[in-house]
GUFIVO-487812 format. One line per field, with one value per atom (N, C-alpha, C): residue number from 1; residue in three letters; atom name; x, y, z. Coordinates in Angstrom, 2 decimals. Example, Ala and Ser with C-alpha at 12.3 -4.5 7.8 and 13.67 -1.06 7.14 Angstrom:
2
nr: (1_1_1_2_2_2) .
rest: (ALA_ALA_ALA_SER_SER_SER) .
atom: (N_CA_C_N_CA_C) .
xx: (13.19_12.30_13.20_12.85_13.67_12.90) .
yy: (-5.69_-4.50_-3.30_-2.25_-1.06_0.03) .
zz: (7.80_7.80_7.80_7.08_7.14_7.87) .
***
This chain:
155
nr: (1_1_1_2_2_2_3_3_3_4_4_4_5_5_5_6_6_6_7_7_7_8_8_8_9_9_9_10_10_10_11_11_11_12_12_12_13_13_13_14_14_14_15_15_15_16_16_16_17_17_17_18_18_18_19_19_19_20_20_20_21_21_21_22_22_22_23_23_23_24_24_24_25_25_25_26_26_26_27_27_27_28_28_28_29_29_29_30_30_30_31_31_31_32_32_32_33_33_33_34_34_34_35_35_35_36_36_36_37_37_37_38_38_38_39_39_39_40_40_40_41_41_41_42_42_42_43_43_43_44_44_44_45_45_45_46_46_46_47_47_47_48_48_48_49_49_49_50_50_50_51_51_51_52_52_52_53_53_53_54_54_54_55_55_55_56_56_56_57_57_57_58_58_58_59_59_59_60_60_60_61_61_61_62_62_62_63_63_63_64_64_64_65_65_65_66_66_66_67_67_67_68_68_68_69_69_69_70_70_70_71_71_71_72_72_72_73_73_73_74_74_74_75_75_75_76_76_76_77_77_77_78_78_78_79_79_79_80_80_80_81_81_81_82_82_82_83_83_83_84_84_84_85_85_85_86_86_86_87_87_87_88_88_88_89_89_89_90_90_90_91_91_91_92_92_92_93_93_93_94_94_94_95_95_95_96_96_96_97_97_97_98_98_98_99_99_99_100_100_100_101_101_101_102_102_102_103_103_103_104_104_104_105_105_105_106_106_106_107_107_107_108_108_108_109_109_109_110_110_110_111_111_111_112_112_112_113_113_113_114_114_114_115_115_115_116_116_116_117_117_117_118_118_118_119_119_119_120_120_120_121_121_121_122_122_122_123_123_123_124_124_124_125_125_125_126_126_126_127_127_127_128_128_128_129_129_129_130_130_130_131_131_131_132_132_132_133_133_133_134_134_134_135_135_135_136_136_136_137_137_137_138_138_138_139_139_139_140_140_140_141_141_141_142_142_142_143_143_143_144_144_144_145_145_145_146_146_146_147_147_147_148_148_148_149_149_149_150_150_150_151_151_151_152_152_152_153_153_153_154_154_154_155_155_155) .
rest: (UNK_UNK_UNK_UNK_UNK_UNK_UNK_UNK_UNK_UNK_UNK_UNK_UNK_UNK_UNK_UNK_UNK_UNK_UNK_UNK_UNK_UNK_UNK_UNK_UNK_UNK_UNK_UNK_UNK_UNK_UNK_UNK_UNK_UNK_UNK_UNK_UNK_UNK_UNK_UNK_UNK_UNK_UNK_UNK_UNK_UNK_UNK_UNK_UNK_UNK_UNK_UNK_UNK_UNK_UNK_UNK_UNK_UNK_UNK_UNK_UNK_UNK_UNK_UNK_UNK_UNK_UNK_UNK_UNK_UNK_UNK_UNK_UNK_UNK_UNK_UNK_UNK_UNK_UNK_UNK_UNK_UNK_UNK_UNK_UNK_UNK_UNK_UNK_UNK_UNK_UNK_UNK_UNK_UNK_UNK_UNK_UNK_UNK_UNK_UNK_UNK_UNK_UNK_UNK_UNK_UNK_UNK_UNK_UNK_UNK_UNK_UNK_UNK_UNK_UNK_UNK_UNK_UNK_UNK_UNK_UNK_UNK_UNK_UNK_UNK_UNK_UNK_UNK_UNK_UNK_UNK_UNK_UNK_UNK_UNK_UNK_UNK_UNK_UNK_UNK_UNK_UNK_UNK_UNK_UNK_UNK_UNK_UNK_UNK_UNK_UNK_UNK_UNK_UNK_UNK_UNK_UNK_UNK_UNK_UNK_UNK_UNK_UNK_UNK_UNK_UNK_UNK_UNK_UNK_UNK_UNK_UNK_UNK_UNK_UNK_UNK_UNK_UNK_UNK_UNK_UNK_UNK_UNK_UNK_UNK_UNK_UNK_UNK_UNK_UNK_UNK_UNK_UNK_UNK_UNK_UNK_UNK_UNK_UNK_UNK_UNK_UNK_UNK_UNK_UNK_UNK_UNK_UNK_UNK_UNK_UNK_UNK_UNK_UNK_UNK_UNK_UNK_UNK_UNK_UNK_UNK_UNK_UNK_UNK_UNK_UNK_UNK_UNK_UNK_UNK_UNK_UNK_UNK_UNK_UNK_UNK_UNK_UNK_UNK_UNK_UNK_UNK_UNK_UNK_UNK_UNK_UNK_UNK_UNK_UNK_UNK_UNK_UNK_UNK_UNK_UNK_UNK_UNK_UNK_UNK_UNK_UNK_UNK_UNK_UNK_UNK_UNK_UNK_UNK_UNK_UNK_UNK_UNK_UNK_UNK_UNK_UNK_UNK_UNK_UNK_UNK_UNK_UNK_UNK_UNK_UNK_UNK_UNK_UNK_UNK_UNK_UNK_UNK_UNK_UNK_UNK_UNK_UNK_UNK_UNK_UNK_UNK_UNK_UNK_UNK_UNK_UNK_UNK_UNK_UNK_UNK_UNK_UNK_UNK_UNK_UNK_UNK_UNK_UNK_UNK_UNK_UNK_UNK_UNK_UNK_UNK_UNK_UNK_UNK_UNK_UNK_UNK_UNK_UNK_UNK_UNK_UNK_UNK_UNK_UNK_UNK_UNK_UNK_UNK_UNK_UNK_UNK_UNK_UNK_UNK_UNK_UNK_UNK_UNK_UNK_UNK_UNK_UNK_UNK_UNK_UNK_UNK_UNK_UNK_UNK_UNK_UNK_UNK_UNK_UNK_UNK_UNK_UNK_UNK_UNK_UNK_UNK_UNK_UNK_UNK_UNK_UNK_UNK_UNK_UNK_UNK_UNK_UNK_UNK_UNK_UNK_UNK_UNK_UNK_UNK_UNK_UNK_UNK_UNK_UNK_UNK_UNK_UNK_UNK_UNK_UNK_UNK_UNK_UNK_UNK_UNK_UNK_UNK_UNK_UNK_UNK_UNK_UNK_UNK_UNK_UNK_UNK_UNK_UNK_UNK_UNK_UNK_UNK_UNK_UNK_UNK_UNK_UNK_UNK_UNK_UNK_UNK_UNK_UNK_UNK_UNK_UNK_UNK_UNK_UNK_UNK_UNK_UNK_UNK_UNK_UNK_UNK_UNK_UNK_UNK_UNK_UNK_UNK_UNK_UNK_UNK_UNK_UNK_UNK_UNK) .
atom: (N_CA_C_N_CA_C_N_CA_C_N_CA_C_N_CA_C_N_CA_C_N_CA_C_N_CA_C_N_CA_C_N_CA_C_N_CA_C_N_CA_C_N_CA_C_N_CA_C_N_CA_C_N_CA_C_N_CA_C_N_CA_C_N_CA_C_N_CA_C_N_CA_C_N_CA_C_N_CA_C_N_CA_C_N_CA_C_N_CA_C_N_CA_C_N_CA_C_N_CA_C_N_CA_C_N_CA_C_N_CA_C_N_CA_C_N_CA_C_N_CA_C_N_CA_C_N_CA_C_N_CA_C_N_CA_C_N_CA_C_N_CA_C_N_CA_C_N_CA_C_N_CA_C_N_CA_C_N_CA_C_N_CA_C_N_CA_C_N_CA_C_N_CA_C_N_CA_C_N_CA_C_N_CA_C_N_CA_C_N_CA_C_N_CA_C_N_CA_C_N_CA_C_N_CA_C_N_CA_C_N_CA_C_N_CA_C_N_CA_C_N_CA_C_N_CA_C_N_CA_C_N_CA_C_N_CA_C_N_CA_C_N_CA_C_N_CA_C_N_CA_C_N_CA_C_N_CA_C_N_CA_C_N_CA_C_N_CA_C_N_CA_C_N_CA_C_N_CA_C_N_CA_C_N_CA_C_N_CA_C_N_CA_C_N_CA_C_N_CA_C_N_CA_C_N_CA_C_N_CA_C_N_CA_C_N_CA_C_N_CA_C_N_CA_C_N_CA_C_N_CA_C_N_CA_C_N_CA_C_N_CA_C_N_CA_C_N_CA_C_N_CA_C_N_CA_C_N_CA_C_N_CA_C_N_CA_C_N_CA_C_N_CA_C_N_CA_C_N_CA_C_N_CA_C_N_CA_C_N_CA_C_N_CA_C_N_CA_C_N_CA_C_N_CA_C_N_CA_C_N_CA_C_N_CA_C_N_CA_C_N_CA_C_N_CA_C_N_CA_C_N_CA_C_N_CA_C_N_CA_C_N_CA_C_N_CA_C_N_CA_C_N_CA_C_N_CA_C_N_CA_C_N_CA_C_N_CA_C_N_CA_C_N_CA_C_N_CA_C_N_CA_C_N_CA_C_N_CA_C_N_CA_C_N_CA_C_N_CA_C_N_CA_C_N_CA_C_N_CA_C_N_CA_C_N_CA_C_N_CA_C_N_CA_C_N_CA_C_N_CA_C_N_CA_C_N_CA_C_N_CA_C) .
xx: (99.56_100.02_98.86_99.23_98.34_98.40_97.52_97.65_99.22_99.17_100.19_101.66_101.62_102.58_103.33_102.19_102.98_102.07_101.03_101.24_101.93_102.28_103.07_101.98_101.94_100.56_100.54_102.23_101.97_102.28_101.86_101.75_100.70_99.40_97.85_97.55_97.09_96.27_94.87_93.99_92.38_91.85_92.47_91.77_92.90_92.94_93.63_93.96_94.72_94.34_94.53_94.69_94.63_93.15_93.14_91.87_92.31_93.61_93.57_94.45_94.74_94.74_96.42_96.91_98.22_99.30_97.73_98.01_97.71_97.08_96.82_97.79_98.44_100.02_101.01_101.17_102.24_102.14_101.25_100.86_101.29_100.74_100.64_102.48_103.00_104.43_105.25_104.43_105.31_105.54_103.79_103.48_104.03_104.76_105.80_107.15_107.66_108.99_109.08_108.29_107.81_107.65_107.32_106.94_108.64_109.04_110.56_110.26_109.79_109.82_110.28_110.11_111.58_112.19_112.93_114.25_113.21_113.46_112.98_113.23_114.59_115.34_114.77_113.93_113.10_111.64_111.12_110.01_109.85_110.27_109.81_110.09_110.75_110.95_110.37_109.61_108.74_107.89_107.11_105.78_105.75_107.07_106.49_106.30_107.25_106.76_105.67_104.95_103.90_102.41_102.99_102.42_101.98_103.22_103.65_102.64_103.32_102.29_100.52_100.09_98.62_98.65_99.34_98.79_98.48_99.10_99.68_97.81_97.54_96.49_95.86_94.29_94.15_93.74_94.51_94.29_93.22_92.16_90.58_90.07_89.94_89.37_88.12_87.54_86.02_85.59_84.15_83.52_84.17_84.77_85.46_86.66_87.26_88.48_89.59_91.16_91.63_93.36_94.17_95.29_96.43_96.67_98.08_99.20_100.22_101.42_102.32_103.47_104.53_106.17_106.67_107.91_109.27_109.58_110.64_111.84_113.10_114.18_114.79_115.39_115.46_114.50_113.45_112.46_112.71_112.35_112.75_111.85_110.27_109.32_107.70_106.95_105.86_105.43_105.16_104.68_103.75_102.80_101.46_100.67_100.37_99.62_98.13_97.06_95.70_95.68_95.11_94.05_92.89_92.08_90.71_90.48_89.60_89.48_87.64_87.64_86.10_85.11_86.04_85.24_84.67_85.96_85.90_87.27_87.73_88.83_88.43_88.89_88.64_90.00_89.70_91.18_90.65_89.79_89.61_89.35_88.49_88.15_87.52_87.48_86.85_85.30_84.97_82.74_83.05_83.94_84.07_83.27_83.33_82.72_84.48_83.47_84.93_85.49_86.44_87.08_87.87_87.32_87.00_88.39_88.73_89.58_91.03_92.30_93.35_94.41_94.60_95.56_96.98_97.71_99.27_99.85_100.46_101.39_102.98_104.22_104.95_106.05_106.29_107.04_108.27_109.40_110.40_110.37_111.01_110.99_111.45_112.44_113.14_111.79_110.70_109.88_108.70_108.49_107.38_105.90_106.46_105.74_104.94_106.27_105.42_104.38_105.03_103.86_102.22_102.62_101.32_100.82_101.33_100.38_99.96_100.47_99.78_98.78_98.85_97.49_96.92_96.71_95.50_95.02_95.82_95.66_94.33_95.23_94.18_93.04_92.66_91.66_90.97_91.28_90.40_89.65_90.32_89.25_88.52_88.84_88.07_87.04_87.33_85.53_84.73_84.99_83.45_83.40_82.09_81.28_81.76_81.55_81.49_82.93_83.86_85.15_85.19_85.03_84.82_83.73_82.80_81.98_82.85_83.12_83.85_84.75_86.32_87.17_86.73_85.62_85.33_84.84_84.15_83.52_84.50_85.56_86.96_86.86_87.83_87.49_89.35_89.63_90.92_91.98_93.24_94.02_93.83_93.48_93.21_92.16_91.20_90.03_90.35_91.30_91.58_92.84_94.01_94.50_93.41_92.81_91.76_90.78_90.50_89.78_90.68_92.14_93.28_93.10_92.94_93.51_92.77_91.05_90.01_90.07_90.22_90.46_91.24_92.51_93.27_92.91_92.11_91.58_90.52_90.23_89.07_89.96_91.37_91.69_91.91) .
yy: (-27.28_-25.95_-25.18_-24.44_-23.78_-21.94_-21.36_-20.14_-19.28_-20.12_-20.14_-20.06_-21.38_-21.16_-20.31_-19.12_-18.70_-16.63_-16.73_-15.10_-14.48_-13.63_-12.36_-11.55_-11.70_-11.07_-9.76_-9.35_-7.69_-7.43_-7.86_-6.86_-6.85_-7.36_-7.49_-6.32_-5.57_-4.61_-4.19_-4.33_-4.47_-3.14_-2.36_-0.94_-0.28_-0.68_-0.17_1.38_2.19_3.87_3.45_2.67_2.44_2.92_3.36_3.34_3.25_2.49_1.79_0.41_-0.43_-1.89_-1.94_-0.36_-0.76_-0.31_1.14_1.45_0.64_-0.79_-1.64_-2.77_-2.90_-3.68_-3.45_-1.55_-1.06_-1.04_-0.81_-0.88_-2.18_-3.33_-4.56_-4.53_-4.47_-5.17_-4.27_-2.49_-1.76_-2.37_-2.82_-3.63_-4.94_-5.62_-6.81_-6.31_-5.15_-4.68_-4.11_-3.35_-3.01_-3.77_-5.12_-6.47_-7.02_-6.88_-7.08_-8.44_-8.96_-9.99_-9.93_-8.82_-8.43_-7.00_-7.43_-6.19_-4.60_-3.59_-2.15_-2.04_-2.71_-1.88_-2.37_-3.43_-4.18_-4.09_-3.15_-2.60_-2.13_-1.14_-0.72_-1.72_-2.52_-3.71_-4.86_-5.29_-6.58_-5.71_-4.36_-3.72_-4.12_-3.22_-3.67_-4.79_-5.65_-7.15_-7.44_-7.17_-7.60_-7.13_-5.85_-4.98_-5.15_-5.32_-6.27_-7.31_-8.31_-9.31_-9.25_-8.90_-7.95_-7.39_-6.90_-6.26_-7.09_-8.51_-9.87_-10.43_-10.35_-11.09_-10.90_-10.28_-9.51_-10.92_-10.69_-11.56_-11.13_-10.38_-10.32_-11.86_-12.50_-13.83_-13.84_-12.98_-12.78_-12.97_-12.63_-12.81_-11.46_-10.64_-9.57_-10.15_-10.50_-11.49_-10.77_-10.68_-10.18_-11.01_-11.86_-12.39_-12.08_-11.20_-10.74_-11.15_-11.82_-12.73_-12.56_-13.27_-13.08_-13.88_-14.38_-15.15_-14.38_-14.26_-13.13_-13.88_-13.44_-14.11_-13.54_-14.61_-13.76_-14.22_-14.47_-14.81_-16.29_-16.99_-17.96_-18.89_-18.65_-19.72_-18.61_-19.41_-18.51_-17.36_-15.97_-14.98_-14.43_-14.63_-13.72_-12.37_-11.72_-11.00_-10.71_-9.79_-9.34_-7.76_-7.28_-5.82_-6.25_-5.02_-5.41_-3.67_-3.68_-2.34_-2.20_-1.58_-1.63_-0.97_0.10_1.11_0.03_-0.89_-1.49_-1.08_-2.17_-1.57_-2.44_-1.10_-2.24_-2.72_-4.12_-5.06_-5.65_-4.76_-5.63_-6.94_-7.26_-8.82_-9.44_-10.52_-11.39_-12.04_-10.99_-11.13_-9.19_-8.78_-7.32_-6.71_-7.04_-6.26_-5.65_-5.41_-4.50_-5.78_-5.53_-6.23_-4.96_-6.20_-5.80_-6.68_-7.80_-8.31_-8.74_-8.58_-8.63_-9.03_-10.21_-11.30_-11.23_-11.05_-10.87_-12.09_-12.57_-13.71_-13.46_-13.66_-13.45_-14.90_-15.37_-16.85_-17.26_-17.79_-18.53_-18.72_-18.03_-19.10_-20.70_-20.93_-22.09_-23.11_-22.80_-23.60_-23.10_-23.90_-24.17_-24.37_-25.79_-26.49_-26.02_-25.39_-24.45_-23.29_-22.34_-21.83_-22.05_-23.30_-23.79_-24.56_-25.16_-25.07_-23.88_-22.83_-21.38_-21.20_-21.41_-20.91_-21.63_-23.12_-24.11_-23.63_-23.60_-22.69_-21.76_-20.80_-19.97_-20.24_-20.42_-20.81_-21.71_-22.54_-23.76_-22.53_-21.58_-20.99_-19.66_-19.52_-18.37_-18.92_-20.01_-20.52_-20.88_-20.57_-20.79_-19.43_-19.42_-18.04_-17.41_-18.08_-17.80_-17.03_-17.56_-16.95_-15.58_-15.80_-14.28_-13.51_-13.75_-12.78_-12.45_-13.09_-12.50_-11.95_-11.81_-11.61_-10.26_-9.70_-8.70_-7.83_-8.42_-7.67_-7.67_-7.85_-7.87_-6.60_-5.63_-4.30_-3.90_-5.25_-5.02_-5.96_-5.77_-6.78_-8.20_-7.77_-8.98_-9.37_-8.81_-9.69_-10.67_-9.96_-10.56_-12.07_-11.77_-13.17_-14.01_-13.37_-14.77_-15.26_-14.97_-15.67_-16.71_-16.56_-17.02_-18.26_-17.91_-19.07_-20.33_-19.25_-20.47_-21.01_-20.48_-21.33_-22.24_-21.98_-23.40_-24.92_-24.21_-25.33_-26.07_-25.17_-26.34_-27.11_-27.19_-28.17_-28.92) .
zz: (-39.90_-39.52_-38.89_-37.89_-36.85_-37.13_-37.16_-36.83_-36.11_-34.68_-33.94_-34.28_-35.77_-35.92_-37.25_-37.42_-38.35_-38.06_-37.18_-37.17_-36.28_-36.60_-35.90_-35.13_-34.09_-33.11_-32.74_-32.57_-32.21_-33.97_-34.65_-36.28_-36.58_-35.51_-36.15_-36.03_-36.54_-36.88_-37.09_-36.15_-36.04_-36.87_-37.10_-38.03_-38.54_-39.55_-40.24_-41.14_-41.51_-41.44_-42.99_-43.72_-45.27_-45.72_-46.88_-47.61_-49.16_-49.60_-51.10_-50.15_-51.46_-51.00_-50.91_-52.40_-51.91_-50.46_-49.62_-48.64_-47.54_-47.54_-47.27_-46.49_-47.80_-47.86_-47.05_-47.07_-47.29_-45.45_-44.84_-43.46_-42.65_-43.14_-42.57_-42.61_-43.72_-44.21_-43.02_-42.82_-41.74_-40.56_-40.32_-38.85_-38.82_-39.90_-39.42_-38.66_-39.51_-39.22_-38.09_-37.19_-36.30_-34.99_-35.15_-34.46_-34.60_-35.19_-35.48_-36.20_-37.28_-37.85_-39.42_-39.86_-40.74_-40.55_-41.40_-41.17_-41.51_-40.79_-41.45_-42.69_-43.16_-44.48_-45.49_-45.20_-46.36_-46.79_-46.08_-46.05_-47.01_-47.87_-49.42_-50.22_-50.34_-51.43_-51.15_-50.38_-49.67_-50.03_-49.97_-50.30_-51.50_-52.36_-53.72_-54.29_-54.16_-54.32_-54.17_-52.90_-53.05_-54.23_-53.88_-54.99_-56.22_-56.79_-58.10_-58.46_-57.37_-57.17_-57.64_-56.59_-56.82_-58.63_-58.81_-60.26_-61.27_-60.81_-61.91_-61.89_-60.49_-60.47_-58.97_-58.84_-57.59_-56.53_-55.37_-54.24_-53.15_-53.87_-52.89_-53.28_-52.67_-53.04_-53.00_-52.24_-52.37_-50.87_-50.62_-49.08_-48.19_-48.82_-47.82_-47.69_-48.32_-47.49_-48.65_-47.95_-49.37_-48.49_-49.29_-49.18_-49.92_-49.46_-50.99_-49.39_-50.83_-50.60_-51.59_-50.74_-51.92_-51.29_-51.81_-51.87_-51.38_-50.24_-50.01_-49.84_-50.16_-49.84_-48.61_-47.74_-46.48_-45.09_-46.01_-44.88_-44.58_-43.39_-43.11_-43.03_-42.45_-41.70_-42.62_-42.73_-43.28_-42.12_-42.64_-41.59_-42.03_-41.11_-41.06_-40.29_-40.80_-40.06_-40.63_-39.61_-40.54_-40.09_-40.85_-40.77_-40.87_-40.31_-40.24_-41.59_-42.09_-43.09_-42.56_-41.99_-41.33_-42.35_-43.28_-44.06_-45.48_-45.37_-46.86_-47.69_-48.05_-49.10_-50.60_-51.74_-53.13_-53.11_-53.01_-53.78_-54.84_-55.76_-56.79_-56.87_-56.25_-55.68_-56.59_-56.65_-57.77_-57.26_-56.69_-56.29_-56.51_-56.45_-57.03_-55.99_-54.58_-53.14_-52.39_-51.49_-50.67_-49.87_-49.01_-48.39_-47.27_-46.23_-44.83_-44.03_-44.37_-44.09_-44.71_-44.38_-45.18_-44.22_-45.14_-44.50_-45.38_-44.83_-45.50_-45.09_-45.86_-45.85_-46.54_-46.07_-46.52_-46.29_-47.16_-47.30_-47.65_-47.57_-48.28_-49.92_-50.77_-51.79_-52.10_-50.85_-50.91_-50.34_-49.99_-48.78_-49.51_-50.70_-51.69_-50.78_-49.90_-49.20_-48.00_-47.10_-46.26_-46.79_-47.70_-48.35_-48.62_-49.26_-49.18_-48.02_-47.23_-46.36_-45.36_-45.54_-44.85_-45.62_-46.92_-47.54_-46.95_-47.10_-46.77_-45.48_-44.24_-42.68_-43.37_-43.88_-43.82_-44.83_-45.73_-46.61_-45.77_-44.99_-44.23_-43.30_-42.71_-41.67_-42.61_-43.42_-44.17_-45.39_-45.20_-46.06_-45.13_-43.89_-42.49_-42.88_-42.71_-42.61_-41.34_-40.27_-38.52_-38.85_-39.33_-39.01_-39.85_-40.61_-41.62_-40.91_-40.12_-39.41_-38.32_-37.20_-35.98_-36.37_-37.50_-37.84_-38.59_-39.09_-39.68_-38.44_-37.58_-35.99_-35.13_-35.02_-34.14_-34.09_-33.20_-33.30_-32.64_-31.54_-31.31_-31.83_-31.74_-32.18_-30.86_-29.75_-28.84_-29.56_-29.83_-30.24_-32.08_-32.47_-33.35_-33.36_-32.37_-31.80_-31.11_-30.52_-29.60_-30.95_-31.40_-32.62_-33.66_-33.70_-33.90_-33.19_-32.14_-30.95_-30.92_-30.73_-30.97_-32.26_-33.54_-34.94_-34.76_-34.06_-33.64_-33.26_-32.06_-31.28_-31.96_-32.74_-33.64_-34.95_-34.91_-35.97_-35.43) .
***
C-alpha cells in the first residue's frame, strides 16, 4: 500500500488553526468532509470516536508524530489525511514532547487487514528521520503531497 492509495490530498492541511489535540481531530475529520471523502453529517460522531479513542490510549507515538485513528462504519477503503501543528500540539505522547505532525487515519471495521496495512504505510515512512524532518518543514499542503509522492517512490 502506497501513500497514493489511501490520502485524501485536498484534506491536507499544512497549518493547522488547532492548539489542543482534540481541536486537532476535529479539523482534519472537517477537512475530509470538505474534500468530500465523508459525509458532513458525520463529522461530530467520527470526531468523537476518534476522541474516545485517544482517551483509551494516546496516539502521539513519539518524534513529533501523533496518529489518532479509528474504525468507522460507512467508510469503505482506508483514508488519510495530515496537519502540520508548527506551534506544537500536546497529544500526550509517549516521549511526552509536542507534536508537530498529525496523521489521521480513518478505516473500515469490516477491513481489519487494510487497516493495518495503512498503519505499516505510514509507520514505515515515519521511523526515517528525513521524513519526519521535511514533513514537519512543509509549510504548504503542495509541499506536503510532494513529499507523499516522493515517499512512494522510494517503496
Amino acid at each position: 500500500m502506497k501513500f497514493s492509495d489511501i490520502v485524501v490530498t485536498d484534506a491536507i492541511r499544512a497549518e493547522l488553526k488547532a492548539t489542543t489535540r482534540e481541536e486537532a481531530i476535529e479539523e482534519l475529520v472537517e477537512a475530509m468532509a470538505e474534500a468530500g471523502a465523508i459525509a458532513k453529517k458525520n463529522i461530530k460522531d467520527i470526531s468523537k470516536t476518534i476522541i474516545a479513542r485517544e482517551s483509551q490510549a494516546t496516539t502521539g507515538i513519539g518524534k513529533g508524530i501523533a496518529l489518532p485513528h479509528a474504525k468507522i462504519k460507512g467508510i469503505k477503503k482506508p483514508l488519510v489525511t495530515l496537519g502540520g501543528a508548527p506551534e506544537g500540539l500536546d497529544f500526550c505522547s509517549l516521549d511526552s514532547k509536542p507534536v508537530y505532525s498529525v496523521i489521521l487515519l480513518l478505516s473500515s471495521p469490516d477491513s481489519p487487514d487494510e487497516h493495518l496495512q495503512a498503519m505499516e504505510t505510514i509507520f514505515r515512512h515515519v521511523q526515517r528521520d528525513m521524513f519526519r524532518k521535511f514533513l514537519r518543514q512543509a509549510k504548504t499542503n503542495e509541499e506536503i503531497a510532494d513529499l507523499l509522492n516522493e515517499a512512494d517512490e522510494m517503496t
